[in-house]
Phi, psi and omega in degrees: 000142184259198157324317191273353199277289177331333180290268185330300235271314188288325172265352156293321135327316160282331168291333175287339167282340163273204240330325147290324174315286195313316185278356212251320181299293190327309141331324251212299184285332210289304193287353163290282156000310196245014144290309169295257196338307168279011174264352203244329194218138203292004167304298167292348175292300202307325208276336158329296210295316169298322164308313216272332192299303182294357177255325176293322166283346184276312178334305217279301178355280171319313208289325161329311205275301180305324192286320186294318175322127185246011173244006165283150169318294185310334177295337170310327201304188167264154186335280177333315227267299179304330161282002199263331184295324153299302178313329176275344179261321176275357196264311186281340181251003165292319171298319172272334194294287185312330169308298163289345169294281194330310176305340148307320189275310191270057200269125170321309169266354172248061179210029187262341217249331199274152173002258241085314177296344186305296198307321190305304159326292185295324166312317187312292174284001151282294157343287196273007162303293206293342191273332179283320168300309182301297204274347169293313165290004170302288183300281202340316179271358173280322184289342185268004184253333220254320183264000161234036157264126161316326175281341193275354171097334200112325221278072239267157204268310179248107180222315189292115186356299185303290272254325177284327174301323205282330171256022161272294164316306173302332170302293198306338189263351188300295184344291176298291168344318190266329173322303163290326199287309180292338174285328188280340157271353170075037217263000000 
């Protein structure tokens, strides 16, 4: 490396890093925001709540119809690799179909009488419902400016499995987290 590269290399790192931080607080109000929003108003419950239901039966839906299909790609893989890739597409879309049903449920008022350990559960998986939409449509649009700037080449910014566990995993845990906290503040 010469100088100048090094140079070049250390702010482009750091500008991804200032740029993931910005995206990552964002993230961090949305799913705060939008947890306070299906709790007080029945609009935003209803309108959540019918979102998460219809992305969740098209989740299971799809990944049924790819499974059965034997000339899908995914079916190239290995065994192992493709059930764990069904099991996880059907788990996730089983989680929003119930995210939606809950936003129904999770009314200010008809929850003032019951527990707080009751609450935790339903924040929780709502939470990381919601957590899922947000950094995910996140990545998506960072892979759709990455793949159409010139300079990149094709080359979309989240494409190898670890880079999608790893922003699966931060959805479930920022989720749970802002879950408990509303469930355990009684909000």
């Amino acid at each position: 490396y010469n100088q100048s590269t090094m140079g070049n290399e250390i702010v482009f790192r750091l500008l991804s890093g200032i740029v993931g931080a910005v995206i990552g607080g964002l993230c961090s109000i949305l799913v705060n925001s939008t947890l306070i929003e299906i709790t007080i108003n029945i609009v935003f419950s209803i309108y959540f709540g019918i979102l998460f239901a219809v992305i969740g039966v098209l989740v299971i839906q799809l990944t049924y119809s790819e499974s059965k299909e034997t000339d899908n790609t995914i079916v190239r893989m290995s065994t192992n690799s493709f059930f764990a890739h069904t099991r996880m597409l059907f788990a996730f879309g089983g989680m929003m179909t119930l995210s939606g049903l809950l936003c129904f449920a999770l009314q200010k008022n008809s929850f003032t009488h019951v527990n707080y350990l009751f609450k935790i559960p339903f924040f929780s998986l709502l939470g990381i419902s919601i957590a899922f939409i947000i950094i995910f449509m996140f990545a998506d649009c960072l892979n759709y400016c990455a793949i159409t700037c010139p300079r990149a080449q094709g080359h979309s910014l989240v494409e190898s499995p670890s880079q999608i566990y790893l922003l699966a995993g931060v959805a479930i845990l920022m989720g749970f987290l802002y879950g408990f906290i509303f469930g355990v503040l009684d909000i």
